[in-house]
N, C-alpha and C positions, 0 to 999 in steps of 0.2 A: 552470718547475717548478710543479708541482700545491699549490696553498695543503697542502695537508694533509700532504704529503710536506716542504716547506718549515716546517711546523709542529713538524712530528714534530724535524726537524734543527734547529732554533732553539731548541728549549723542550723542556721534562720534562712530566710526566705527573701529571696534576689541579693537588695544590697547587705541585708542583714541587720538592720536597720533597730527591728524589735528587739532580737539576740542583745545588740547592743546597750539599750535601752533599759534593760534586764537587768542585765550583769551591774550596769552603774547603779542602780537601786538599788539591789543587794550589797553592793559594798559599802553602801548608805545606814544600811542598817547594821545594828546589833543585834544578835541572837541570845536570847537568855535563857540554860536549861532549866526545867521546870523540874521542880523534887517529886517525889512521891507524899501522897497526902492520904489522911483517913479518910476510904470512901467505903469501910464498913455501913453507914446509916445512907449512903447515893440515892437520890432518887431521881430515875429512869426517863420517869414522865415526859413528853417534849407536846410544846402546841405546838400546830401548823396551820395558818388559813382560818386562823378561830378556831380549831379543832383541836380537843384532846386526845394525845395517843399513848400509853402506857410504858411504849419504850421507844424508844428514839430510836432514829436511823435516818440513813443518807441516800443520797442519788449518788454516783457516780459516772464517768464514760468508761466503757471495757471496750467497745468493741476493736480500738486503733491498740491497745494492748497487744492483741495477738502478734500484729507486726514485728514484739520483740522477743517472739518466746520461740526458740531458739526449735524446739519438738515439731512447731506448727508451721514451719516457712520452709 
């Protein structure tokens, strides 16, 4: 991995300020794992924007991804 790409994923940004910021919020919190549930009968459906859509889905960011995929750099 590219020092700088490795940088970027290790550490925050100048004083690091956010990083830290972060970290103490998470220690703030509890995690609690969620069990498995009956989602034989699930329904899909999601609105957005007033709008009906039949199955749900998400946006996500991919493109800064590549930066950690080891085949592509």
């Amino acid at each position: 991995m590219p020092k700088v790409v490795f940088d970027y994923v290790d550490g925050g940004v100048e004083d690091e300020d956010a990083l830290a910021a972060n970290q103490m919020a998470f220690r703030r919190r509890v995690f609690v794992p969620r069990y498995p549930v009956n989602v034989e009968n699930r329904i899909h459906s999601t609105q957005l924007f007033g709008r009906q859509y039949e199955l749900s889905f998400a946006f996500r960011p991919r493109a800064s991804l590549r930066f950690f995929d080891r085949a592509r750099t």
